[in-house]
N, C-alpha and C positions, 0 to 999 in steps of 0.2 A: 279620295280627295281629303279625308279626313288625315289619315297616316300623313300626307305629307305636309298638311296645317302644322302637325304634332312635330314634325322632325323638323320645319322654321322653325317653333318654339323652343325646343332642345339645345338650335344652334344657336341662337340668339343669347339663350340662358348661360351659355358654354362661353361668349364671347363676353357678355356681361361680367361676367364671376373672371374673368381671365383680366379683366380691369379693373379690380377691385380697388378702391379707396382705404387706405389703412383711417380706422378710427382712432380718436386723442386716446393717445394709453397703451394703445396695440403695440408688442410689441415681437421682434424676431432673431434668432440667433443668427450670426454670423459666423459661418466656420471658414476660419483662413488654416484650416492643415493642423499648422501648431502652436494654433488656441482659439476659442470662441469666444465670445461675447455676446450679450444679449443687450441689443438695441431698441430706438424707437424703431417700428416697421416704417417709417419714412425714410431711415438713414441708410446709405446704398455706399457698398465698398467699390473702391475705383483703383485699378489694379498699375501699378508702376512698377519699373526695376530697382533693384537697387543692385550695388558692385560686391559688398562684402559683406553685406546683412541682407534681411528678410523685411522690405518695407512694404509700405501701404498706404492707403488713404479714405476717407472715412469723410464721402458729401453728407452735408445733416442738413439738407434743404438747400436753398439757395444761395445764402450768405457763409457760413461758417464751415471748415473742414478741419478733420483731425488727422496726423499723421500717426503711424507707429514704425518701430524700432525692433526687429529681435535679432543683438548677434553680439560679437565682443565690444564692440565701441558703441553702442548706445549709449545716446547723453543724458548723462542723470541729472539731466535739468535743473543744474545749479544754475542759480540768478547771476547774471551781468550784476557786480553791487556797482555803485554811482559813490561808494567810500571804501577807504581804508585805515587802517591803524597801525601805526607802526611806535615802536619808541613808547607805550602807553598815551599816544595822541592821534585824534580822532580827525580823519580828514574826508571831507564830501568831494568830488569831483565837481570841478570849475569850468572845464574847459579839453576841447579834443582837438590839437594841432592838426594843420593839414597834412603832415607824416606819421597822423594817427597818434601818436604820445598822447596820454592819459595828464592834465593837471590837475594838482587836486588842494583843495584850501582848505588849512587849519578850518576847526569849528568848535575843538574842545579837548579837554580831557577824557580819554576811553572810557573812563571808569564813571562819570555822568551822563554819558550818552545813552539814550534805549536805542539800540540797533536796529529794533524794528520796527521803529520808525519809520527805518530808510532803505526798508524791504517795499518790493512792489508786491509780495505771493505771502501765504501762508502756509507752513511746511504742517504736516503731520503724518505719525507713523502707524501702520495699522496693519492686516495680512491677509491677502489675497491668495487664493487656492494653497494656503500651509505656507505663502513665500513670507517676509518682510517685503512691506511694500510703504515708498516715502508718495504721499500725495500732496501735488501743488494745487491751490486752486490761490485766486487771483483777492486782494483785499480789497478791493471796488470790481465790482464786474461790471466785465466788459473791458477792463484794462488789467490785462496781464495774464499768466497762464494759468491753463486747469488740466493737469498730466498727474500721473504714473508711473515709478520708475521703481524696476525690481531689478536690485543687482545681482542675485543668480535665480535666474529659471532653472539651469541643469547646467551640469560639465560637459564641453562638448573639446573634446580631447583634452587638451592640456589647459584649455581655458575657458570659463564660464561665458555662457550665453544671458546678456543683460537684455531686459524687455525696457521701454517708454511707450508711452501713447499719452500725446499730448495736443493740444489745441491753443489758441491766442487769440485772444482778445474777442472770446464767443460771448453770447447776446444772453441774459438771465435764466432762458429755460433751456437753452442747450449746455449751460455750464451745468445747470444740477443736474440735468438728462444723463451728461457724462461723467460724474462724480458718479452718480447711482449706476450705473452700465457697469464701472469699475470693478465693483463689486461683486459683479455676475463671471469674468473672464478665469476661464480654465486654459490652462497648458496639458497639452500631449506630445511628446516629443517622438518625433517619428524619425525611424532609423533610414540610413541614407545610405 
């Protein structure tokens, strides 16, 4: 009678620990093949096709998701600008016709304008497992992107394989979460 009190308790203990609660800080690697990242242990990959590249996606709870990119056309997440310059004069975007044409209004001379201004991200460069790597994150969070883009992971025949992983418009602790994540991600390129 006693053995089998012991062997409830066992299973119980077994089914407990199999539902584990990640604690604030806990954290777990994600292996997608060809590369890893180390995550919150909340955050859970969610598996999609893609046609010419290696995609993904990346739930971080219940509001926010991140996507990634590894192949030749990865977007290196250059910003939509809302201006341009042409002629040394500075023009904001006014207006988007119903057949999509872009207007855009005088605002000044190119050469008094601070351009970044009238950026919505902050760009900076820095390197990731040996690569160059340009990191977005957004100048008010909460509005705009916080991504990753390496323009050569490897040569994969005649053309470089480019990596992104990026997010929009995520909430203050899952943008720093994934700023710091960034940091941890390794490539392994595996042959095909």
């Amino acid at each position: 009678m006693r053995l089998k009190n012991h062997g409830r308790l066992i299973i119980i203990f077994a089914f407990l620990s199999a539902c584990h609660t990640p604690k604030p800080g806990e954290t777990k690697m994600l292996d997608f093949g060809q590369f890893t990242i180390t995550v919150p242990a909340t955050w859970d990959p969610v598996k999609v096709r893609g046609i010419d590249s290696y995609v993904g996606l990346i739930a971080l709870g219940e509001e926010d998701t991140i996507n990634f990119d590894l192949g030749w056309y990865s977007n290196a997440l250059d910003e939509d600008k809302k201006f341009m310059i042409q002629n040394g004069d500075f023009y904001v975007l006014d207006s988007v016709s119903s057949d999509g044409a872009a207007n855009f209004m005088f605002y000044g001379k190119a050469d008094t304008v601070n351009v970044e201004n009238f950026l919505e991200n902050k760009i900076t460069w820095t390197t990731v497992d040996g690569r160059k790597a340009k990191i977005i994150s957004p100048k008010r969070t909460g509005q705009g992107l916080t991504g990753i883009y390496i323009d050569s992971v490897w040569m994969a025949g005649s053309a470089r394989d480019r990596f992104q992983m990026n997010g929009r418009n995520l909430n203050a602790e899952n943008e720093r979460l994934l700023l710091k994540a960034f940091e941890t991600l390794r490539f392994k390129k595996i042959a095909k």
